[in-house]
BAVO-894453 format. One line per field, with one value per residue (C-alpha): residue in three letters; x, y, z; residue number from 1. Coordinates in steps of 0.5 Angstrom, whole numbers. Layout:
BEGIN
res: (ala; ...)
px: (X; ...)
py: (Y; ...)
pz: (Z; ...)
n: (NUM; ...)
This chain:
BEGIN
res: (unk; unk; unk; unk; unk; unk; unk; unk; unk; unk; unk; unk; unk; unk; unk; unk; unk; unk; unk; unk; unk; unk; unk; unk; unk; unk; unk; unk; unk; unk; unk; unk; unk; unk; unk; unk; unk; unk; unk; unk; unk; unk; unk; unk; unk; unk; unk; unk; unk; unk; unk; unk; unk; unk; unk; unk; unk; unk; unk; unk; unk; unk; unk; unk; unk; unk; unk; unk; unk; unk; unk; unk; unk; unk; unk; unk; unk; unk; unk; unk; unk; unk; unk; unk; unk; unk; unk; unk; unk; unk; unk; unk; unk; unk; unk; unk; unk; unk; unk; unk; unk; unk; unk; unk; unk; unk; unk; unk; unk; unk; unk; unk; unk; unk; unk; unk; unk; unk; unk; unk; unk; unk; unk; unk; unk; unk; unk; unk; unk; unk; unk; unk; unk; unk; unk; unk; unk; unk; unk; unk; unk; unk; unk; unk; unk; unk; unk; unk; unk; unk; unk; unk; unk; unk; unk; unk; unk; unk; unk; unk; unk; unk; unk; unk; unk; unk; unk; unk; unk; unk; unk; unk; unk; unk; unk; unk; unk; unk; unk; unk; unk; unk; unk; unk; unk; unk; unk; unk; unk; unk; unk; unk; unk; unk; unk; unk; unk; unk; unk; unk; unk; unk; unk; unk; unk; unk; unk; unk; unk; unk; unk; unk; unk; unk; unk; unk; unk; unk; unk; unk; unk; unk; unk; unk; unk; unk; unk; unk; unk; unk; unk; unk; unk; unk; unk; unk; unk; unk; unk; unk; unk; unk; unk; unk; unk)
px: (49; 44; 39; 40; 35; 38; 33; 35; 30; 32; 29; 31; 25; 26; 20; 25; 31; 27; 26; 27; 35; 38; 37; 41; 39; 42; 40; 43; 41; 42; 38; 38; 32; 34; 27; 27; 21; 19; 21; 14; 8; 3; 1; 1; -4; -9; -9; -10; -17; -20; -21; -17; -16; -9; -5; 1; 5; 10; 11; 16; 12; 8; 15; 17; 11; 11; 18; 16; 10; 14; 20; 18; 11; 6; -2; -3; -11; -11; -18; -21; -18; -19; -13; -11; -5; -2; 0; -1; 5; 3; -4; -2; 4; -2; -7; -1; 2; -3; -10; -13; -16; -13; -17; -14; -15; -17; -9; -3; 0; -2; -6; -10; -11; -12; -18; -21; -20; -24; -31; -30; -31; -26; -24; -17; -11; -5; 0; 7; 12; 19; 23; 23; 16; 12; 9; 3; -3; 0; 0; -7; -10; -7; -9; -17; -16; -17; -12; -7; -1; 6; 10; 17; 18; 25; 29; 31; 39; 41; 47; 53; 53; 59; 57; 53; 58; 61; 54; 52; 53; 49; 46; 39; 38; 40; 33; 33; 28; 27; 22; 22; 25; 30; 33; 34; 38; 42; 43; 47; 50; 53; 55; 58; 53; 51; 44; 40; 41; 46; 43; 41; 38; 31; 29; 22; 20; 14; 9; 8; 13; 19; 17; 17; 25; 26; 24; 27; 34; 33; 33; 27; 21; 21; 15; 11; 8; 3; 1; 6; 7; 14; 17; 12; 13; 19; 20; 14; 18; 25; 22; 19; 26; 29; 24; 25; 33)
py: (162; 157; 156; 150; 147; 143; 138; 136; 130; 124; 120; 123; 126; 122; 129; 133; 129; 131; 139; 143; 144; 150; 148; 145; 140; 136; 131; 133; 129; 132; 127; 119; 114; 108; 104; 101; 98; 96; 89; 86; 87; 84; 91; 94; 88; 89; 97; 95; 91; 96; 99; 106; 112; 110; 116; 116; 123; 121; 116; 113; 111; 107; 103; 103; 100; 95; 93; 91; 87; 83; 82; 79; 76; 79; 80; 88; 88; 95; 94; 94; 102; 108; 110; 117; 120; 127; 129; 126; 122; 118; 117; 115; 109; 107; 105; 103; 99; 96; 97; 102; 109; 113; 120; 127; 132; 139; 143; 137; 138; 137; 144; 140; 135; 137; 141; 135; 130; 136; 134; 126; 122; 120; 113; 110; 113; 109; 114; 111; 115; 118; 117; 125; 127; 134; 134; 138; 132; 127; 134; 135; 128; 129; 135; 133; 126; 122; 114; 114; 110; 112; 107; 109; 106; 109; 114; 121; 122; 129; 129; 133; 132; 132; 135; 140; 145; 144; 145; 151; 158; 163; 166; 169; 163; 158; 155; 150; 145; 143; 138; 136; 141; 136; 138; 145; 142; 138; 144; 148; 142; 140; 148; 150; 156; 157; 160; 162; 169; 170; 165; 169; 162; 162; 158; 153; 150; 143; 145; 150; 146; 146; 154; 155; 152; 156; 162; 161; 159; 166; 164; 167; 163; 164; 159; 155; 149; 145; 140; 141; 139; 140; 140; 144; 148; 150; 150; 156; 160; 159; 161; 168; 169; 168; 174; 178; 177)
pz: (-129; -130; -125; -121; -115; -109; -106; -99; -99; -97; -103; -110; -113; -120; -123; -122; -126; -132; -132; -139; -140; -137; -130; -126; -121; -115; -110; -103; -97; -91; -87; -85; -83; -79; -78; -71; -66; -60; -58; -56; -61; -57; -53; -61; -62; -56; -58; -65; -64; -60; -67; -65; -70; -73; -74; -79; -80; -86; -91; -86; -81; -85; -88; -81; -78; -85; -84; -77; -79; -85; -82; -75; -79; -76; -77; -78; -76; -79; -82; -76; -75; -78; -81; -81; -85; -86; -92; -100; -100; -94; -95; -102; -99; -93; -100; -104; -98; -94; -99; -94; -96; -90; -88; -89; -84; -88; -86; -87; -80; -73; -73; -78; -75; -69; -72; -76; -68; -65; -68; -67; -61; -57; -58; -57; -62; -64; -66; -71; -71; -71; -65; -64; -67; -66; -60; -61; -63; -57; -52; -54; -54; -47; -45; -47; -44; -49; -49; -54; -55; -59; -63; -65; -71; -75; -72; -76; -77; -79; -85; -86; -94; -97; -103; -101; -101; -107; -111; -106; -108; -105; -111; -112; -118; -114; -110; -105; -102; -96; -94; -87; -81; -81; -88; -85; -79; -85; -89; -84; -81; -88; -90; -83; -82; -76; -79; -86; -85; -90; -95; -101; -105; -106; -100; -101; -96; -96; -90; -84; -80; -85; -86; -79; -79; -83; -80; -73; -77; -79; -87; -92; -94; -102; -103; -98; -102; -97; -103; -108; -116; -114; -122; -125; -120; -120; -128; -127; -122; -126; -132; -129; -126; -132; -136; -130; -132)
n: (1; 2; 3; 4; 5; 6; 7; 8; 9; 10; 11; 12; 13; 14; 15; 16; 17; 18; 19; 20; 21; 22; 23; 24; 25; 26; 27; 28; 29; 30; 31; 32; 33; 34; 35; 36; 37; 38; 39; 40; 41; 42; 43; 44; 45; 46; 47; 48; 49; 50; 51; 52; 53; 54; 55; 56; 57; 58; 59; 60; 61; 62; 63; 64; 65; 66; 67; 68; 69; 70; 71; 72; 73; 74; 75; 76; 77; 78; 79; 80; 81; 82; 83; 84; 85; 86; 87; 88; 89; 90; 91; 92; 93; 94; 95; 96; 97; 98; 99; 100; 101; 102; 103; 104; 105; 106; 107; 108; 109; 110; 111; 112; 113; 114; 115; 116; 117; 118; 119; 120; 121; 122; 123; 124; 125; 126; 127; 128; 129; 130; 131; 132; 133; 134; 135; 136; 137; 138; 139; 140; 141; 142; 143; 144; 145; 146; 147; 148; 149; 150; 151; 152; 153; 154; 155; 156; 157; 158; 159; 160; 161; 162; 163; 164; 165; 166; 167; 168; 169; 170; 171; 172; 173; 174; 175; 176; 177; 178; 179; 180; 181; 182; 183; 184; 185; 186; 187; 188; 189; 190; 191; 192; 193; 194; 195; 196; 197; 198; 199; 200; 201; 202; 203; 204; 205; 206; 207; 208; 209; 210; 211; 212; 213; 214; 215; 216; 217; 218; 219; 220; 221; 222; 223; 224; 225; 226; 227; 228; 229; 230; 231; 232; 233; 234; 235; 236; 237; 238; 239; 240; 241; 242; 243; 244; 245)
């Protein structure tokens, strides 16, 4: 059979429409986003010329927040913050979206980030995030008494993919990708699994917090990538399948 990849990120990742022949490759989402805001900017404004520390933890709250600022044609005083971003991709859409260096924290998840807030002075924080967000960076800020304000700016929906069951096989040659703990909700929805633990594909996860999923669904982590060259990567792991065949 010819090895094939299921890619459940939302955005279709144009490196991986051009692997070598012989593998097969699919998109399947198996997530939404609806961006959304709040009403009222002026609370965000006022936030915001305190030159807080501004947390983005996904490329999604940047576009939510831009979309806001462009749509109601608002002033962002961003230059005055200093960005925080979680992840590569998210640093990169804050430098392509709004021209700023954002800085990462040494582990990209909230551990990580955690770990970097714990050496800085307290000052306010402005969070922009999903509607259901990870809780643990807000929890701490809480707990250390630090003045914080979360921003919803997009909402994740979980999908049932159609196609999904139709290209899913269950086989050792078949590698899944999830990006984000909501794919792997997607992926049981859209096959009707109540868990992974029949899954014989080969489960790649990008980020502890995807793993961590995969783990309390019951599945078996293949490879965990934190900051990943996805197409170079899975050409590599298909070859050496292939010569162990």
């Amino acid at each position: 059979m010819t090895p094939t990849i299921l890619y459940t990120g939302l955005s279709n990742n144009q490196a991986l429409q051009s692997l070598p022949d012989g593998i097969g490759y699919y998109h399947v989402p198996t997530i939404r986003i609806e961006y959304e805001h709040p009403e009222d900017f002026a609370p965000v404004l006022e936030w915001l010329n305190r030159e807080p520390y501004v947390v983005f933890f996904s490329k999604n709250g940047v576009i939510g927040l831009e979309r806001w600022v462009r749509e109601e044609g608002l002033s962002l005083p961003l230059n005055r913050a200093t960005v925080w971003a979680v992840g590569k991709a998210t640093a990169g859409m804050v430098r392509e979206t709004f021209g700023l260096s954002a800085v990462q924290p040494p582990q990209q998840n909230s551990a990580g980030l955690i770990q970097a807030f714990e050496t800085l002075s307290p000052k306010p924080v402005v969070l922009f995030s999903a509607r259901k967000s990870r809780p643990q960076f807000p929890q701490w800020l809480e707990k250390r008494g630090w003045e914080y304000l979360r921003v919803v700016v997009y909402t994740t929906r979980i999908l049932a993919n159609k196609s999904l069951p139709e290209h899913f096989r269950n086989k050792p040659d078949e590698y899944i990708v999830f990006t984000s703990p909501s794919t792997v909700k997607g992926f049981l929805k859209s096959t009707g699994l109540p868990n992974l633990e029949s899954v014989d594909s080969r489960l790649i996860s990008i980020g502890p917090a995807t793993s961590a999923e995969i783990r309390s669904s019951g599945g078996h982590i293949f490879e965990e990538l934190v900051t990943p060259d996805i197409k170079n990567y899975l050409t590599r792991i298909v070859r050496l399948q292939n010569e162990r065949a």
